[in-house]
C-alpha positions in Angstrom: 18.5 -19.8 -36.1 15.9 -21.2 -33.9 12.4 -20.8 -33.5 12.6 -18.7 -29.9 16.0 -16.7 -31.3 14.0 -15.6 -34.1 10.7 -14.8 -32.0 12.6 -12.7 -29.5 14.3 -11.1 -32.7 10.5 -10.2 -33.7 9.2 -9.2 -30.2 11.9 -6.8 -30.1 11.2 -5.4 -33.4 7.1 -5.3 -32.3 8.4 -3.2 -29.2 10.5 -0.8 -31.4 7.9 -0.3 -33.8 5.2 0.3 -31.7 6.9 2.4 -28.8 8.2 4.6 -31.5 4.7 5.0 -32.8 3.2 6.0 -29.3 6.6 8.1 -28.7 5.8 10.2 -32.1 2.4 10.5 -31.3 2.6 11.6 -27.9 5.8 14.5 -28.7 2.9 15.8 -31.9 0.4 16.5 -29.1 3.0 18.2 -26.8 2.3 16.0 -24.4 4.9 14.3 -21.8 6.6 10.9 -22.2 5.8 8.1 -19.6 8.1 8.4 -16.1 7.4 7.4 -12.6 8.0 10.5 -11.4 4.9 11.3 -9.2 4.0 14.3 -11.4 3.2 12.1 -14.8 -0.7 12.0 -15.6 -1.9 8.5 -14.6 -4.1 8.8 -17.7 -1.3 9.7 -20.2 -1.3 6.6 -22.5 -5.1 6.3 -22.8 -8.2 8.3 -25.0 -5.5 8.6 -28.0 -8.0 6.9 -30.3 -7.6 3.1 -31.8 -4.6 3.3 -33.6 -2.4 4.6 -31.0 -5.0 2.1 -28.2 -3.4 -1.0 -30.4 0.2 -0.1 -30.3 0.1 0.7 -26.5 -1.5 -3.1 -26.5 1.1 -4.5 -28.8 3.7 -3.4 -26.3 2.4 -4.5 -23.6 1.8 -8.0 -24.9 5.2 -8.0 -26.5 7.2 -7.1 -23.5 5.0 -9.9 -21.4 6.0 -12.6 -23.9 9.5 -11.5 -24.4 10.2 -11.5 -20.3 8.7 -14.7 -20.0 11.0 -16.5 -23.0 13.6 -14.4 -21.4 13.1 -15.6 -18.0 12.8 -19.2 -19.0 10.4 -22.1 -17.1 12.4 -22.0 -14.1 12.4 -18.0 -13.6 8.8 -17.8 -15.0 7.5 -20.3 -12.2 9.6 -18.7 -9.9 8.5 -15.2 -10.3 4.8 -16.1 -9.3 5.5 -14.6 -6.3 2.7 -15.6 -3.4 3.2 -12.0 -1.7 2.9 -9.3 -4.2 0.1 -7.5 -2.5 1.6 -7.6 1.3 3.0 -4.5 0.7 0.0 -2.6 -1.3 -2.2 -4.1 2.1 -0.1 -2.3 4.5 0.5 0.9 2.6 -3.5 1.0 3.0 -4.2 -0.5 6.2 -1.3 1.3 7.9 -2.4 4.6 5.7 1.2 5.4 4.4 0.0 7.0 1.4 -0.1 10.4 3.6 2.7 12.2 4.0 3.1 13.9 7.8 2.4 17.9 7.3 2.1 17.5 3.5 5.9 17.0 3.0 7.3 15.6 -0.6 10.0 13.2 1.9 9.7 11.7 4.5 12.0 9.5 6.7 10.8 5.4 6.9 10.7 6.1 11.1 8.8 9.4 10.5 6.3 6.8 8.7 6.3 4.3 11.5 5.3 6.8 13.9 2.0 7.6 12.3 1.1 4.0 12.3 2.7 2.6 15.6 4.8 0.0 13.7 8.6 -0.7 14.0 10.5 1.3 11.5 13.0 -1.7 10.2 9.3 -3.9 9.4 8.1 -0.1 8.0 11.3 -0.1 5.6 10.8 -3.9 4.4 7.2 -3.7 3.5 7.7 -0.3 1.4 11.0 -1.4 -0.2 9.3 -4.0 -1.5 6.7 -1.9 -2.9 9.5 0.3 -4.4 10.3 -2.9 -6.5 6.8 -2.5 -8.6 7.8 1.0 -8.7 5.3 2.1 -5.8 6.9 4.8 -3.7 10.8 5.4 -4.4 13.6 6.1 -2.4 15.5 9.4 -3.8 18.2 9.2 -0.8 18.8 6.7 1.9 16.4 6.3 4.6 13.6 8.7 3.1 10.4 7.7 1.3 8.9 9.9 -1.8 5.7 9.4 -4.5 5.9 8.2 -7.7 2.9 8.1 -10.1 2.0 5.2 -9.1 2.0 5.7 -5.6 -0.2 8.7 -6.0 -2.1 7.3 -8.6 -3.1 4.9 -5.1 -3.9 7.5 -3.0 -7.0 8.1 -5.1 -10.1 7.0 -3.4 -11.7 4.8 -6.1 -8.4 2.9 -6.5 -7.6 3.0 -2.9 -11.1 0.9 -2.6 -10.1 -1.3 -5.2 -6.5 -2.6 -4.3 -8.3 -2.7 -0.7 -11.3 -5.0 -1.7 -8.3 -6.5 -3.5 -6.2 -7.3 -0.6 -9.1 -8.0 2.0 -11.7 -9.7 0.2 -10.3 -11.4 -3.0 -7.1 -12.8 -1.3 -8.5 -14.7 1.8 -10.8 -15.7 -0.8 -8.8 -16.7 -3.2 -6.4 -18.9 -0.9 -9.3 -20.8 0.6 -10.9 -21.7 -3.0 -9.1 -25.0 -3.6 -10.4 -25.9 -0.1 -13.9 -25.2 -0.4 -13.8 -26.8 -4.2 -12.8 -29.8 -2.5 -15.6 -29.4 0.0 -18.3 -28.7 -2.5 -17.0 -30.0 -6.1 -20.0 -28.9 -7.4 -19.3 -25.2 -7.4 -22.7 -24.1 -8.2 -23.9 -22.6 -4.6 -23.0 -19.3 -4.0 -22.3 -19.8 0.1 -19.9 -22.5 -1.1 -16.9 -20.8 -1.8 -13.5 -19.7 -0.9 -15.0 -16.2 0.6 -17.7 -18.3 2.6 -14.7 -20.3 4.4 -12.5 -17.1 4.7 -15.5 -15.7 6.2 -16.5 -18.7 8.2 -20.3 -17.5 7.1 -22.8 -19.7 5.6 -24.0 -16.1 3.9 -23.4 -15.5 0.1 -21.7 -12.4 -0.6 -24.1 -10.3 -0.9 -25.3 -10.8 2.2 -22.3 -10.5 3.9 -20.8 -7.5 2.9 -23.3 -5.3 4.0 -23.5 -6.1 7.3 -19.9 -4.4 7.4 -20.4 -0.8 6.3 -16.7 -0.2 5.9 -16.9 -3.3 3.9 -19.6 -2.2 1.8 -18.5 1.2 1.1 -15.3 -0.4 -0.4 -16.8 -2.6 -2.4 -19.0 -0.2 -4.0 -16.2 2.2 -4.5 -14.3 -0.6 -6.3 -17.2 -1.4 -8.4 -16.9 2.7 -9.4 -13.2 2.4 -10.3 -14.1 -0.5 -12.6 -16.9 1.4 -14.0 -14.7 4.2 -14.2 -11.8 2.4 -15.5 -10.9 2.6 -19.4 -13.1 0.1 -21.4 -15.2 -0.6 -18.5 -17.4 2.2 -18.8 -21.3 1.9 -20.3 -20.0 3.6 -23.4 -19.9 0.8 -25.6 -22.9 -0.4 -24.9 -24.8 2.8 -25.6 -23.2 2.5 -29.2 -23.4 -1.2 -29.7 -27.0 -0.9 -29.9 -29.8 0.8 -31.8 -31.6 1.9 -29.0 -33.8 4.6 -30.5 -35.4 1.3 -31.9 -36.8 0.5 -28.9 -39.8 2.0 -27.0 -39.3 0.5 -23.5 -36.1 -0.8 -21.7 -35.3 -2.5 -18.4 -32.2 -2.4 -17.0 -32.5 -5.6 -14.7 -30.0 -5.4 -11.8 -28.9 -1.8 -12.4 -27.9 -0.8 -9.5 -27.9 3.1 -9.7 -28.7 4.0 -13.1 -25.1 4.7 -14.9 -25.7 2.7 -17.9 -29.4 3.8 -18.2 -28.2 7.2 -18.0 -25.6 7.2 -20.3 -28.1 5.1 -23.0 -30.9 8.4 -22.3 -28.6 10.9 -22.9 -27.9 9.7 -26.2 -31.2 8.3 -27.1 -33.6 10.4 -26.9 -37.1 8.2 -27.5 -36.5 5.4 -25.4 -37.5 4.8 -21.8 -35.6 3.2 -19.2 -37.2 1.3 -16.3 -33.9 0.3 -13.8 -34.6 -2.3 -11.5 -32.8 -3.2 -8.4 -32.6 -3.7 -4.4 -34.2 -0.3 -2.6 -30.7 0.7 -1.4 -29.0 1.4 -4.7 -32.9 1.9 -6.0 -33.4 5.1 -3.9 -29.5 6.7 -4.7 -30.5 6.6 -8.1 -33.6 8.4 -8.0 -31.9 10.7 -5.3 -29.6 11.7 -7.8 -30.8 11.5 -11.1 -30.4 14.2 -13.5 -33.4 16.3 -13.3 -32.9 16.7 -17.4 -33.6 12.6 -17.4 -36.7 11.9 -15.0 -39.0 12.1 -17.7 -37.4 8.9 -19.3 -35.4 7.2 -16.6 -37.3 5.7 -13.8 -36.5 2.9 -10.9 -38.3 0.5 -8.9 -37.3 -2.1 -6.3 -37.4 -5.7 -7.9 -35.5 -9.1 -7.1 -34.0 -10.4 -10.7 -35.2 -14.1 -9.5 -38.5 -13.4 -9.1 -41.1 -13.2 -12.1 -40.3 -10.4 -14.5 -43.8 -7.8 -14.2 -42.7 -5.1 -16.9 -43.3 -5.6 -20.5 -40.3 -4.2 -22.7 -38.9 -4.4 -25.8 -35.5 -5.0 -24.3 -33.9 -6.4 -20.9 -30.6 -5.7 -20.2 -28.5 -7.1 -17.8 -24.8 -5.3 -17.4 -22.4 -7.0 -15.5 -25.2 -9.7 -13.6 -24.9 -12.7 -14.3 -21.1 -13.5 -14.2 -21.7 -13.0 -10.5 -23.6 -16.4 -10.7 -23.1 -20.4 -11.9 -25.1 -21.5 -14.6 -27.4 -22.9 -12.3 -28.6 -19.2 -10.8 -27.8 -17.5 -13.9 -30.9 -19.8 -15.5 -32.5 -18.9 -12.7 -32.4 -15.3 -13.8 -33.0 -15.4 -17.4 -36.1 -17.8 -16.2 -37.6 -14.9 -14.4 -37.9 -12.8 -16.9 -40.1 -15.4 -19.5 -43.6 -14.3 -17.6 -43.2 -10.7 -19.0 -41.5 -11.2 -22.8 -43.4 -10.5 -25.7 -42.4 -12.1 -28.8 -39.6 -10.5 -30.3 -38.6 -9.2 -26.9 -34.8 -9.0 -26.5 -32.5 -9.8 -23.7 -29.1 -7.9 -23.6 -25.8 -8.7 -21.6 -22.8 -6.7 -21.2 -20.2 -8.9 -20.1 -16.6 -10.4 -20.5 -16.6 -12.7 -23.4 -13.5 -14.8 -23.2 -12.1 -15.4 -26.5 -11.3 -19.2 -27.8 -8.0 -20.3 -26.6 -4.9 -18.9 -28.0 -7.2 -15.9 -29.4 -5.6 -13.5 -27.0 -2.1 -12.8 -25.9 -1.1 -13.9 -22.8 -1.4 -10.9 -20.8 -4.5 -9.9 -21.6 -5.9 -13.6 -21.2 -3.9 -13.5 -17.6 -6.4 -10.1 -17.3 -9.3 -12.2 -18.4 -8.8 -15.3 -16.5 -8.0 -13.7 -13.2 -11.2 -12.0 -13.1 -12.8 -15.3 -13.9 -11.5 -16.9 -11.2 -12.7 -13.5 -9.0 -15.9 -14.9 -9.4 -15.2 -18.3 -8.6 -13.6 -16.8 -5.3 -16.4 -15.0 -4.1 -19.7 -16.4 -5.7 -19.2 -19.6 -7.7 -19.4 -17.5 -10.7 -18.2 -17.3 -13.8 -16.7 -15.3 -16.8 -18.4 -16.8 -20.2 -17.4 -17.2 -23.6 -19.3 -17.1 -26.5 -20.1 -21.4 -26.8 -20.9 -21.0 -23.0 -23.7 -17.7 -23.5 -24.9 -19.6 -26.3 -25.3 -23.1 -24.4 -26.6 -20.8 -21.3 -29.9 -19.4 -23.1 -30.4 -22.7 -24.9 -30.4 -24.0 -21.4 -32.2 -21.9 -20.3 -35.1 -22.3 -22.8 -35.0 -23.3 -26.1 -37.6 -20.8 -26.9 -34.6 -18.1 -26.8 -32.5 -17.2 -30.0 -29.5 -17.1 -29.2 -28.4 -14.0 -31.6 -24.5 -14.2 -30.9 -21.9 -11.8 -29.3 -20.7 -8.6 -30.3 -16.8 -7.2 -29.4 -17.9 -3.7 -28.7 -14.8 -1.1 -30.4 -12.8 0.6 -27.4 -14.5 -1.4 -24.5 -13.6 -4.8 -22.6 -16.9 -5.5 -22.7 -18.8 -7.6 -25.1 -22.8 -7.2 -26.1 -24.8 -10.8 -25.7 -27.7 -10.8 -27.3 -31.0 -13.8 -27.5 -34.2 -13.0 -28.8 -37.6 -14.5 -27.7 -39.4 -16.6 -30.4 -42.0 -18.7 -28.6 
C-alpha cells in the first residue's frame, strides 16, 4: 500500500473518530446536530470546552487534507477559484439578504425587482452562492435562507464579508503591482490599497474620510473581536495582572480589553490610550462600575510615551505595521519605562513551518497577507517578535511567546533591563 492510500485510510479514520465524538457530545446535551437549514444556531459547534474545541479542529483539518489528496494537483490548482466572493458582494451591495414582506421564498425576479437588476444575472450570481451553501433553492425558480445565509444578514458579519469584498479584494489584486513598484514594502501608502485607491494616503487616513467606509470597518473589527478566539479573554488570563499597579493599553481603541482585564482584576489601573474619536466612545460608554480604574486619554503611539507603568500593552497594533514603523512604536515608549517595565503584545504568532495544518496555516497566512494588502504589514512569528525588540533596542528582553488556551491569539512579552 502506498504512502497516500494509507494517509487517506487514516484521514478517514481521524474524521470518523472525531465526528463521532462531537456527534455523542452534542446528542448528551440535547442539543441539535449541524444542518444548513436556516433555523441551526450559527454558534452550535463552539463554547463546548477543549476536548470537544480539538475534535471539531481535527475535522476540519482532516477533511481539508483529505479533499486536497483527493482532488489531486490538477483539481487542487484548479479549484482556486479567482471569483468566490462575486456572489457574497452582490448579495450585499444589491441587499438580497431581505426578503420582500418578510416572506420565507421568494422568486429570483421578485429579487431583481428590489434591486433593479435583470433576473437571469439575479439567478447566476445567487446560484453560485447556493454552491457554498449560501441561500438554497427548495423548488425551481424560488430563493430561501440557509444558516448561513442568515448567519450574513447579521450586521457585524455583513460588515465583515463587505470590508471583505470592497477593501481587501481591490487590494489584494493590486499588491503584486505596487510590490513591484516599491520592493521595499516598508511604507504604508505603498501598497495594493493605495493603487486600488489611487491615494497617496495610508489607510488610516483614507477610510475615514468615507463614513460608510468607516462604519464598516469598525464593525468588521467588532465581528473579529467578537469572533471565537478573538476576543480579550485570553489575554486577561494569560497574565498576572493583579501584579501590576499601573497599565497602558497603547492603541486601545475603545477600551474592550481594558475592560475585560478590570472586571477581573480588581487592583490594577488601566490608562487606554488612543486617537480622540475612539478616545471619547470609550469614556462615553464606560461602565459606570469601572471609572474608578479605567481611564482614557488622546495619545499618538509614535510619539514619546509620557505615562509611567508597570506594563504597556499593545493588542492587535503592530501587525498593522512593517518592522520599520513597528520599531518606531516600541521606540516611543523607552522615554517613559522604568526598569523592569513590561511591554505586552497580543497578536498572531505564526507557528514554524509545518507546525500547523494546512487549513489553519491557509487562516494564518491569509490574514498575513491582509496586512500586506492594506498597510505593508505583517503577521509575526515568534524568531521575528524576538528579532523585532532586539531591533528595536537591545536594552529589551525579549521574554518569549505564550499560546494563550482557547484563543488565536498569542501573549508577546520583553522586559526593560537598561
Amino acid at each position: 500500500m502506498s504512502s497516500s492510500s494509507s494517509r487517506i485510510v487514516e484521514l478517514a479514520n481521524i474524521i470518523q473518530t472525531n465526528t463521532q465524538a462531537v456527534d455523542g457530545y452534542l446528542a448528551s446535551k440535547g442539543l441539535p446536530a449541524p444542518s444548513f437549514a436556516a433555523d441551526n444556531p450559527p454558534t452550535l459547534l463552539f463554547g463546548h470546552g477543549a476536548e470537544i474545541e480539538a475534535s471539531r479542529q481535527a475535522v476540519v483539518d482532516a477533511t481539508d487534507e483529505l479533499q486536497a489528496l483527493m482532488l489531486g494537483p490538477t483539481g487542487t490548482l484548479s479549484s482556486l477559484f479567482h471569483n468566490s466572493l462575486l456572489s457574497i458582494q452582490a448579495i450585499l451591495r444589491f441587499n438580497l439578504l431581505e426578503f420582500p414582506d418578510g416572506k420565507e421564498e421568494v422568486t429570483f425576479a421578485e429579487l431583481a425587482a428590489t434591486c433593479g437588476q435583470n433576473e437571469s444575472e439575479i439567478r447566476r450570481l445567487l446560484r453560485h452562492a447556493m454552491a457554498y451553501r449560501i441561500f438554497t433553492e427548495p423548488r425551481k425558480g424560488y430563493v430561501a435562507h440557509t444558516a448561513a445565509s442568515k448567519k450574513l444578514a447579521d450586521p457585524l458579519m455583513k460588515a465583515w464579508l463587505g470590508f471583505a469584498t470592497e477593501e481587501l479584494c481591490p487590494s489584494a489584486v493590486n499588491t503584486v503591482n505596487a510590490l513591484q513598484k516599491w520592493p521595499d514594502a516598508q511604507e504604508p501608502n505603498h501598497t495594493g490599497f493605495n493603487l486600488a485607491n489611487n491615494t497617496e494616503e495610508v489607510f488610516f487616513a483614507e477610510i475615514p474620510k468615507d463614513l460608510v467606509r468607516e462604519s464598516r470597518y469598525a464593525d468588521a473589527m467588532a465581528w473579529f473581536n467578537s469572533a471565537p478566539g478573538f476576543g480579550p479573554e485570553g489575554l486577561v488570563n494569560a497574565i498576572p495582572w493583579s501584579g501590576y499597579e499601573t497599565v497602558v493599553d497603547v492603541g486601545g481603541n475603545t477600551g474592550l480589553a481594558s475592560q475585560a482585564i478590570a472586571r477581573k482584576h480588581e487592583s490594577v489601573k488601566l490608562i487606554v490610550q488612543d486617537r480622540p474619536e475612539p478616545v471619547a466612545e470609550g469614556r462615553a460608554k464606560l461602565d459606570p462600575e469601572l471609572k474608578d480604574r479605567v481611564t482614557f486619554m488622546e495619545h499618538d503611539f509614535f510619539q514619546d510615551q509620557t505615562v509611567r507603568a508597570d506594563v504597556y500593552l499593545l493588542r492587535w497594533i503592530l501587525h498593522d505595521w512593517s518592522d520599520k514603523y513597528a520599531i518606531k512604536i516600541l521606540r516611543a515608549l523607552i522615554p517613559a519605562l522604568k526598569r523592569g517595565a513590561r511591554v505586552v503584545l497580543n497578536e498572531f504568532v505564526l507557528p514554524p513551518p509545518g507546525a500547523a495544518s494546512a487549513y489553519q496555516s491557509k487562516v494564518l497566512r491569509t490574514m498575513d497577507l491582509s496586512m500586506l494588502e492594506l498597510h505593508n504589514g505583517k503577521e509575526r512569528d515568534a524568531d521575528d517578535w524576538e528579532k523585532l525588540f532586539s531591533d528595536c533596542d537591545p536594552r529589551f528582553k525579549f521574554l518569549g511567546t505564550t499560546r494563550v488556551p482557547g484563543s488565536r491569539l498569542g501573549v508577546v512579552e520583553a522586559k526593560w533591563e537598561p
